[in-house]
C-alpha positions in Angstrom: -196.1 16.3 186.7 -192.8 16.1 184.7 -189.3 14.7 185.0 -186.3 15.2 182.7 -183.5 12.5 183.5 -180.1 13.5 183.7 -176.6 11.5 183.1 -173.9 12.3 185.3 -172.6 15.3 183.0 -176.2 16.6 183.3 -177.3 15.9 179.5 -180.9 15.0 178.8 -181.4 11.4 178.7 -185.6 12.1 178.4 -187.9 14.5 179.7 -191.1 12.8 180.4 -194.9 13.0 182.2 -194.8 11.0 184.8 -198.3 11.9 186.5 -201.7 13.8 185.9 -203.2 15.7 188.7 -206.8 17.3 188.5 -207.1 20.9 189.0 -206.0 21.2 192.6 -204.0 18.2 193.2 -201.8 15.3 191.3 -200.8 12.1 193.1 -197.1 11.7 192.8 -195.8 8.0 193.5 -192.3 7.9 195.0 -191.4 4.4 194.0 -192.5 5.3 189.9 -189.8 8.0 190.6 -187.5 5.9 191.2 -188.3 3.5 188.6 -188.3 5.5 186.4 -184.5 6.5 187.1 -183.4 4.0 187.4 -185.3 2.6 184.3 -183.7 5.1 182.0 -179.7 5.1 183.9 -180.4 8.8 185.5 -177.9 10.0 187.9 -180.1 13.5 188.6 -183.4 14.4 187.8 -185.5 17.4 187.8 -189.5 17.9 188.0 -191.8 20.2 186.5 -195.5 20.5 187.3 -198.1 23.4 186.8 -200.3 25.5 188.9 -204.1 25.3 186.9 -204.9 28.3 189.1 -201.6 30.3 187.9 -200.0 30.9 191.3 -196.9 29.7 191.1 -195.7 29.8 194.5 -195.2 26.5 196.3 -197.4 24.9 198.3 -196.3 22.8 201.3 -197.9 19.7 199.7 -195.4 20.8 196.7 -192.5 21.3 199.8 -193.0 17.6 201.6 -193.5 16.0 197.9 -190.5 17.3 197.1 -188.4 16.6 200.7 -189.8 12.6 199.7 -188.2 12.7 196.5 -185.3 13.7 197.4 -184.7 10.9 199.8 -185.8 8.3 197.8 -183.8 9.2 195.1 -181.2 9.7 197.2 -181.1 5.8 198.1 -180.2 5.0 195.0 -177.7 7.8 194.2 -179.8 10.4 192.1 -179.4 13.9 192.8 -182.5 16.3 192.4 -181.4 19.0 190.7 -184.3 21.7 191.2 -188.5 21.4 191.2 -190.0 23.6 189.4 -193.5 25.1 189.5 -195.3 26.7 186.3 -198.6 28.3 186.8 -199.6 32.0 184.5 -196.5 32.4 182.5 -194.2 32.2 185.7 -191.7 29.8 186.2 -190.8 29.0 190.4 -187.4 27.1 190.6 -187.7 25.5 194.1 -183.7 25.8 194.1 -183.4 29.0 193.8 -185.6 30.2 196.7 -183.8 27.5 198.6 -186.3 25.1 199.2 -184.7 22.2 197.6 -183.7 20.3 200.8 -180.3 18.2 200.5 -181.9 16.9 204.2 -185.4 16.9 205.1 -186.7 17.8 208.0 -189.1 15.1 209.8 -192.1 14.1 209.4 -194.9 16.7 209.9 -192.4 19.6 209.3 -192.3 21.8 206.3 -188.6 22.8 205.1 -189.4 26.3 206.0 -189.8 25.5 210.0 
């Protein structure tokens, strides 16, 4: 999994790995998130991550990962700009299918109801 860190006039400040998953899943750490935004002064962010089995589509693991970045981010004032999901040449943008939550739905619940 990727980030690229954003300042406030959404220019790249660094585009970086963050974590690295095994074929069928990757352990993404909220509060290394965060540091890492704040680390490097971002005021948005946006992540990246592949597919190894080339289906792009997200999962609901890749829905609720998402929904806990956003709110912890969101405690310290970062926006996240889009997630988006690579897998056999196909790029997914989590925004623009409109599963980028701006509030997420509790616990248990996937943003799609």
């Amino acid at each position: 999994s990727r980030a690229g860190s954003w300042d406030n006039r959404h220019r790249v400040i660094e585009f970086r790995e963050l974590f690295r998953g095994t074929i069928d899943q990757a352990a993404v750490h909220p509060r290394e998130v965060v540091r890492n935004a704040i680390a490097c002064n971002a005021a948005a962010v946006i992540f990246c991550h592949n597919h190894p089995s080339g289906i792009a589509e997200p999962s609901a693991a890749d829905e609720v990962i998402t929904c806990q970045l956003v709110q912890a981010l969101a405690l310290i004032s970062v926006r996240v700009l889009d997630h988006l999901i690579v897998g056999d040449g196909i790029c997914v943008s989590l925004a623009e299918r409109g599963l980028l939550p701006a509030v997420c739905p509790p616990a248990g619940e996937t943003h799609r109801g």
